[in-house]
C-alpha positions as CSV (number, residue, x, y, z in Angstrom):
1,X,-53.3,9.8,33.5
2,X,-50.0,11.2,34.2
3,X,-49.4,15.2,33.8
4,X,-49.1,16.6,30.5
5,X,-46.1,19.1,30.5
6,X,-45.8,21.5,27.3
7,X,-42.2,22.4,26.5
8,X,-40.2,23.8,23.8
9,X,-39.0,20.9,21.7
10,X,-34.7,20.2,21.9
11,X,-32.8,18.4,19.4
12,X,-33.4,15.2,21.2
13,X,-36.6,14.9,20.2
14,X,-36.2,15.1,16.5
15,X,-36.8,11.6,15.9
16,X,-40.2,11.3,17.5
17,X,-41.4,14.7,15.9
18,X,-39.9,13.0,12.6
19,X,-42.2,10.2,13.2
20,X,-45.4,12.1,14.2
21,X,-44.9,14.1,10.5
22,X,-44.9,10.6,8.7
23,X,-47.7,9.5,11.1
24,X,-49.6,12.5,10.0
25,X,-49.4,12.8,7.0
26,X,-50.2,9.2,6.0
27,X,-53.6,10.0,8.6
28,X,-54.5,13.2,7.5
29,X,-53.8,13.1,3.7
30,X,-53.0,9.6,3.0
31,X,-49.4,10.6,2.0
32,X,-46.2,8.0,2.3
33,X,-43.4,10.3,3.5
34,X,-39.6,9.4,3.3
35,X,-39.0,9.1,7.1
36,X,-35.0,10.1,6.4
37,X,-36.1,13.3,4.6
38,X,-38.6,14.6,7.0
39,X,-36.2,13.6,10.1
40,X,-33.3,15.9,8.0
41,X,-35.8,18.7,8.0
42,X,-36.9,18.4,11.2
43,X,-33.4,18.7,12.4
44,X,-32.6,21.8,10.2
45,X,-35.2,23.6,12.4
46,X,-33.3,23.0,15.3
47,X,-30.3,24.3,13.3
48,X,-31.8,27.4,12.1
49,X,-34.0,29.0,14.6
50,X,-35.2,31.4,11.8
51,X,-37.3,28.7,10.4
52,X,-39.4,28.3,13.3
53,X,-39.4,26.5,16.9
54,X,-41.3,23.3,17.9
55,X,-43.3,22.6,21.1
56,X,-44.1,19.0,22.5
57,X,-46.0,17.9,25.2
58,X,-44.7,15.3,27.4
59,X,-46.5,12.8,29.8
60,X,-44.9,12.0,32.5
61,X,-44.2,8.6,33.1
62,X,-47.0,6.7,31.5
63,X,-46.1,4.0,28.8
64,X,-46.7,4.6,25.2
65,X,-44.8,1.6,24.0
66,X,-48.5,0.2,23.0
67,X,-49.8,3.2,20.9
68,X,-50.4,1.6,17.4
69,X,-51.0,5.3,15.9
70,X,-47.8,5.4,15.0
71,X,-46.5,4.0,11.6
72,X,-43.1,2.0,11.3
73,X,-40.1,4.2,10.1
74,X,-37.6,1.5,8.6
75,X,-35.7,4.5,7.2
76,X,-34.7,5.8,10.3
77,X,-31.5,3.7,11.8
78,X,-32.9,1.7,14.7
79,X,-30.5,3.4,17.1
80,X,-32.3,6.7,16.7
81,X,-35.6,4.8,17.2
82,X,-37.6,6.8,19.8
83,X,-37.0,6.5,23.5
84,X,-40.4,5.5,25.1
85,X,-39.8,6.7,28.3
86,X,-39.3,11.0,27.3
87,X,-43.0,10.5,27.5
88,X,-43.3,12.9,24.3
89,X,-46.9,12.4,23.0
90,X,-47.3,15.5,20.8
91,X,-45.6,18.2,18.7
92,X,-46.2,21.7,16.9
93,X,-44.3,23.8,14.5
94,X,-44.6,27.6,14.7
95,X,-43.0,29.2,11.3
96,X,-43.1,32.7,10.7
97,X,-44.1,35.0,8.0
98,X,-43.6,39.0,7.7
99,X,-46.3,41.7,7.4
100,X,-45.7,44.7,5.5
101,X,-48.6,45.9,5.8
102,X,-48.5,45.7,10.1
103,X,-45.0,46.0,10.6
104,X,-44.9,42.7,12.5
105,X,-44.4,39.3,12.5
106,X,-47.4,36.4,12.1
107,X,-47.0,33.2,13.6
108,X,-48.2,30.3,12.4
109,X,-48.8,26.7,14.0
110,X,-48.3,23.6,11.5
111,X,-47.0,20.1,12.1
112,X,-49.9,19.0,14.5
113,X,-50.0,15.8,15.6
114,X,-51.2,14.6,19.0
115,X,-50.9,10.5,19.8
116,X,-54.0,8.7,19.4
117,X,-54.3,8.0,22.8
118,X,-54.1,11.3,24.2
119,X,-56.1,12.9,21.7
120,X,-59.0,15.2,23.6
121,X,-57.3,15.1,26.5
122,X,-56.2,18.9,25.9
123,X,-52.8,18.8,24.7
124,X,-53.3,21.1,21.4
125,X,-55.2,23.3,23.9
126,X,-52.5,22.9,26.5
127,X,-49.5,24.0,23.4
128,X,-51.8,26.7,21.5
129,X,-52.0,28.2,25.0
130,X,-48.1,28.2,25.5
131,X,-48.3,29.6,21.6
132,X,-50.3,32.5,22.3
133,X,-48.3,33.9,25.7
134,X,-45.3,33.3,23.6
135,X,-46.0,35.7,20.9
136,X,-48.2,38.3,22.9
137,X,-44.4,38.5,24.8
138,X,-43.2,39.0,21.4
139,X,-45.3,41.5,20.0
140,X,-46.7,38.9,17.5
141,X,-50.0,40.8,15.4
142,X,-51.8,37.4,14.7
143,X,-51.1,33.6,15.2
144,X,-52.7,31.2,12.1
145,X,-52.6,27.9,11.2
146,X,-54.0,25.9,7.8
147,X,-56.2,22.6,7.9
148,X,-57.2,20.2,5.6
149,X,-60.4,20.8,4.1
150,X,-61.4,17.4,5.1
151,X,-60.0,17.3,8.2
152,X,-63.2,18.2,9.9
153,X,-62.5,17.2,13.8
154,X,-59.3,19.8,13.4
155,X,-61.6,22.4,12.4
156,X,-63.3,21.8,15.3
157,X,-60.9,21.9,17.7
158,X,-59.5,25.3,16.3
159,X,-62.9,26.7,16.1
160,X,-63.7,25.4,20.1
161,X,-60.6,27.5,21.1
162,X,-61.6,30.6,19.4
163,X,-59.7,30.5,16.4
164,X,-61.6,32.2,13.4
165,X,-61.4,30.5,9.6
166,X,-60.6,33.0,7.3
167,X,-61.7,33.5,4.1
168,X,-58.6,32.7,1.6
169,X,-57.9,30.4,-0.3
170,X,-54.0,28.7,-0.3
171,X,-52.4,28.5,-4.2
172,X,-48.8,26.4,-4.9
173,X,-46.9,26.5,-8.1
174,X,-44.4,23.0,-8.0
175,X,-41.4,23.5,-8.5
């Protein structure tokens, strides 16, 4: 297995983070996104630094060109069709959110997704790591993230690293 580097994610890698999103969210909640509209949203993150950051983690030099976790984006003009060889094999979003009532900032991680194949091989532990010095440098009160209710082995993982769940519940009104 080749090194895992964690990194803070450029605008050349908005196509693969584009694709992990679709990837995800067909795994995780059995949704069909519209690759061209997650890869347009992906970029404004890039173009707007107040709406968060992404890190990835890359593996050096190993090929990936056989990981079937993926799902096709035929949306996406083949041109911008990932480049194999960066090595990227996972991505996280940090948004923020402001407290009144602490004066501070809250961080939180979204936008998981790790390649099948390197999956518990440490690379969420590897980026949450890079999360954590990042806002203790910032003065950051808390870092959260939200899960799936079904998405057990997630739950896991957050709770392994010493995450705590919290005891609210999320509401949305569509608009």
């Amino acid at each position: 297995m080749s090194p895992l580097l964690v990194r803070p994610a450029t605008i050349q890698d908005a196509t693969v983070i584009a694709e992990f999103q679709v990837a995800m969210a067909l795994e995780t909640e059995n949704k069909i996104l519209d690759p061209a509209i997650v890869h347009r949203a992906v970029e404004k993150v890039f173009a707007d630094s107040s709406k968060g950051f992404y890190l990835v983690v890359q593996s050096v030099a190993d090929d990936l060109s056989n990981d079937a976790a993926l799902v096709p984006t035929p949306a996406i003009d083949s041109d911008q069709a990932t480049d194999q060889a960066t090595g990227v094999v996972a991505s996280l979003l940090v948004t923020y959110e402001w407290s009144d009532w602490r004066d501070s900032n809250m961080w939180y991680i979204q936008s998981v997704f790790v390649r099948q194949a390197f999956r518990r091989q440490g690379c969420f532990r590897k980026m949450y790591a890079q999360v954590i010095e990042m806002a203790q440098q910032q003065a950051v009160m808390f870092v959260r993230l939200y899960v799936e209710t079904d998405n057990v082995a997630a739950q896991g993982v957050y709770q392994s690293i010493g995450m705590k769940r919290l005891p609210y519940f999320m509401y949305q009104a569509d608009l």
